[in-house]
matplotlib code that plots the C-alpha trace (Angstrom):
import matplotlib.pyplot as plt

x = [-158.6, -159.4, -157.7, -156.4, -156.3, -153.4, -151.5, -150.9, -154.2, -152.9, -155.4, -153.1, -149.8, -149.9, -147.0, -144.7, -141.3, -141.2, -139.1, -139.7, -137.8, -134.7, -133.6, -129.8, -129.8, -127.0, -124.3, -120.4, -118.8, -115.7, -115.3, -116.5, -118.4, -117.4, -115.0, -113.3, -114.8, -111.1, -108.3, -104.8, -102.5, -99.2, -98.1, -96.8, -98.3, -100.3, -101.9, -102.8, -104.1, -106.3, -107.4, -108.5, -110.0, -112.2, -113.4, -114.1, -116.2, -118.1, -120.0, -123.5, -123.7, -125.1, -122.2, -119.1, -116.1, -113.7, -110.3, -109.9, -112.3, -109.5, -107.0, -109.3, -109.7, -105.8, -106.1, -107.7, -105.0, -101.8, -101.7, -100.3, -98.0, -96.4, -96.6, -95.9, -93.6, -96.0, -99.1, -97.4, -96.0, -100.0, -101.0, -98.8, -99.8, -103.6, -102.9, -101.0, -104.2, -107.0, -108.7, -110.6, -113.8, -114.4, -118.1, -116.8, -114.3, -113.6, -112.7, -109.8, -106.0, -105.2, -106.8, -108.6, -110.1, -107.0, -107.4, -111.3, -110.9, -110.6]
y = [127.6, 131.4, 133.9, 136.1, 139.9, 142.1, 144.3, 147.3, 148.3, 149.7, 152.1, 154.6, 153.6, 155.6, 157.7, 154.9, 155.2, 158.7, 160.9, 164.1, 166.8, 165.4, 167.1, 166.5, 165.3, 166.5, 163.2, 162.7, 161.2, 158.5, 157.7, 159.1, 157.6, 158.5, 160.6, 163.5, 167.4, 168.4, 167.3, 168.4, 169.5, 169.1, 168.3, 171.9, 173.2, 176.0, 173.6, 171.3, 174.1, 175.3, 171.8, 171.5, 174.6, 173.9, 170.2, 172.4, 175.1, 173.1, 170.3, 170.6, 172.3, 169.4, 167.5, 167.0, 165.7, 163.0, 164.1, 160.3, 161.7, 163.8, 160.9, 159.0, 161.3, 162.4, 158.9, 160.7, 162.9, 161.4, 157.2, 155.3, 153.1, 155.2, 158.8, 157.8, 160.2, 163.1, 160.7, 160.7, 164.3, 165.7, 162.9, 164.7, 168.1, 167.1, 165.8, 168.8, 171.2, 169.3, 168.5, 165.6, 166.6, 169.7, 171.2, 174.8, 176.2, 178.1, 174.4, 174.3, 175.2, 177.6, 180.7, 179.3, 182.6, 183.2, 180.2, 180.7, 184.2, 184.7]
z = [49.3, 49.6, 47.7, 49.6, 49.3, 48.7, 51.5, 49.4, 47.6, 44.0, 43.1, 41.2, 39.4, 36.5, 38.3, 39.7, 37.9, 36.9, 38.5, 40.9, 42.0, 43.4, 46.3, 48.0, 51.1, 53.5, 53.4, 54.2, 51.2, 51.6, 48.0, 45.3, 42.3, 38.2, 37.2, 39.1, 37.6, 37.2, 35.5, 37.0, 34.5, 36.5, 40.4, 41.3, 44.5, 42.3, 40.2, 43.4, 45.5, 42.3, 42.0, 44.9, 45.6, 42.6, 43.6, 46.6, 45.7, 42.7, 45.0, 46.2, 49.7, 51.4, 51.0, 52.9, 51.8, 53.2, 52.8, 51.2, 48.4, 47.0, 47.6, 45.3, 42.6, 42.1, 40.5, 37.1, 37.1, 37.6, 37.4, 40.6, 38.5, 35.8, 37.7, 41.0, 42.4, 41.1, 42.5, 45.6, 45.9, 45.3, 47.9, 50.2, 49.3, 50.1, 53.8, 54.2, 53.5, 53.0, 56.7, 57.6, 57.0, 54.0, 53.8, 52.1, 50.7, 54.0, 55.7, 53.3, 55.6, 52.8, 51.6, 48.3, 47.2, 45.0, 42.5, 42.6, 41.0, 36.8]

ax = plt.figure().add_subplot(projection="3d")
ax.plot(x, y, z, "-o")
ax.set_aspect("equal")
plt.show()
């Protein structure tokens, strides 16, 4: 039997593994992966709008948000079970000024430059 000869000829692999120069490619995000940036400190609309405005203005430009991405992460803040009604009152708050689709902080349905400032 013949041996047969490789389809990829492996001249130089001295470099496979190592890492180069990531570079963000432009994607939509549904849900989120690890833990949310910022942690609410209470439901009030003040401390929503902050919140959000922050999540906003912190994430790489290439990226657009879902509005279900800050659904997701109000999960770190306040727990589902034992903090419903504060859980559900931000939920609220979100679908109330948060659109579909967020790629700046000018996409938000509130003025956001406020709670960016100090």
């Amino acid at each position: 039997m013949a041996k047969r000869k490789p389809r990829v000829r492996k001249v130089n692999t001295k470099n496979w593994g190592q890492r180069g120069t990531s570079v963000p490619l432009a994607a939509t995000i549904q849900i989120p992966s690890g833990r949310c940036p910022f942690i609410m400190e209470d439901s009030c609309r003040e401390s929503v709008l902050q919140w959000i405005a922050l999540v906003t203005h912190n994430k790489h430009e290439n990226l657009t948000y879902n509005k279900s991405v800050y659904e997701y992460w109000v999960r770190h803040s306040f727990d589902m079970n034992s903090s419903k009604e504060d859980h559900k009152a931000v939920i609220r708050l979100i679908q109330e000024v948060v659109p579909e689709k967020t790629r700046r902080v000018s996409d938000l349905m509130f003025s956001a430059e406020g709670f960016l400032e100090g």
